[in-house]
C-alpha positions as CSV (number, residue, x, y, z in Angstrom):
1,X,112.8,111.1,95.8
2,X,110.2,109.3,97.7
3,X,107.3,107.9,96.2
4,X,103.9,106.2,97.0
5,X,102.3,103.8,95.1
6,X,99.7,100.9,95.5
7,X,99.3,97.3,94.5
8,X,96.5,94.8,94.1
9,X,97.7,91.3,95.7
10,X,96.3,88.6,94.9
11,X,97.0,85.4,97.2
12,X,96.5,86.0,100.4
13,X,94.6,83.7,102.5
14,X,95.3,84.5,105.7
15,X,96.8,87.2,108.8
16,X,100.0,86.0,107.9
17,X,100.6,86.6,104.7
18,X,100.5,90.0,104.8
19,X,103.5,89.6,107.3
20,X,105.1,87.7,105.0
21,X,104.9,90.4,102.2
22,X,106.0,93.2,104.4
23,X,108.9,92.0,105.9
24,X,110.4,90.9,102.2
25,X,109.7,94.1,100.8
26,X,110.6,96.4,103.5
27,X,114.1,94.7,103.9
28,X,114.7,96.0,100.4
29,X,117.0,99.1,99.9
30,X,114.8,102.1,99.1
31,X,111.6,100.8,100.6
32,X,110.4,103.6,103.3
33,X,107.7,101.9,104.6
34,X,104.7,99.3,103.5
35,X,101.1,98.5,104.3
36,X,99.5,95.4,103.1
37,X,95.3,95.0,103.7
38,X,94.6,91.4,103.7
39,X,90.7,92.3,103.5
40,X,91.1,94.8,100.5
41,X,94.1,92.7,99.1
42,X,96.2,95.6,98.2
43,X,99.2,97.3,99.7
44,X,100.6,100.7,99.7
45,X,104.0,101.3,99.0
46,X,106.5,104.4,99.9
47,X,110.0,103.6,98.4
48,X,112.9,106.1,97.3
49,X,112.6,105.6,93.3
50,X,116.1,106.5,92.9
51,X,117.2,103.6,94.5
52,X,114.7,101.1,93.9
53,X,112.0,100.5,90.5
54,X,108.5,99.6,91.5
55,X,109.6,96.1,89.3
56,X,111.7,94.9,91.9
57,X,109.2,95.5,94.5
58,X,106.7,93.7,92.5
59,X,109.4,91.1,91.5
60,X,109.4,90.7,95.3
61,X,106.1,90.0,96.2
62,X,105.9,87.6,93.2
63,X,108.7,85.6,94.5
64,X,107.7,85.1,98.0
65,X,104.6,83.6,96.6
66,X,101.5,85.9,95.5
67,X,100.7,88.2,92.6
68,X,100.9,91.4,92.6
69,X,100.0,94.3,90.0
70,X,100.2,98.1,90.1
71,X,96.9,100.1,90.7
72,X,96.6,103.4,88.4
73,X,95.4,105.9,90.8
């Protein structure tokens, strides 16, 4: 089952890192598809929870180098 979810990024200084988190993340099994916004630092996220915990993703992000956290919507 598919699911969207969003994450403030903190980190990001400039057009590449976005790049940089969106082609870590959306080599990961489960991830659909994802959209980082440099200028709003945040990213939105569609990933099939049954193969992947919004954890990892985040686990991700952290390790390539910035912060991120979810956003309660």
């Amino acid at each position: 089952m598919n699911e969207s979810i969003y994450l403030d990024i903190k980190g990001m200084h400039c057009s590449n890192c976005p790049t940089k988190i969106e082609k870590a993340v959306s080599a990961m099994a489960g991830v659909k598809d994802i959209s980082v916004n440099l200028a709003d630092e945040n990213a939105r996220i569609t990933f099939n929870r049954n193969l992947i915990g919004i954890s990892e993703v985040i686990d991700k992000i952290d390790n390539v180098g910035f912060e991120a956290e979810k956003i309660d919507t």
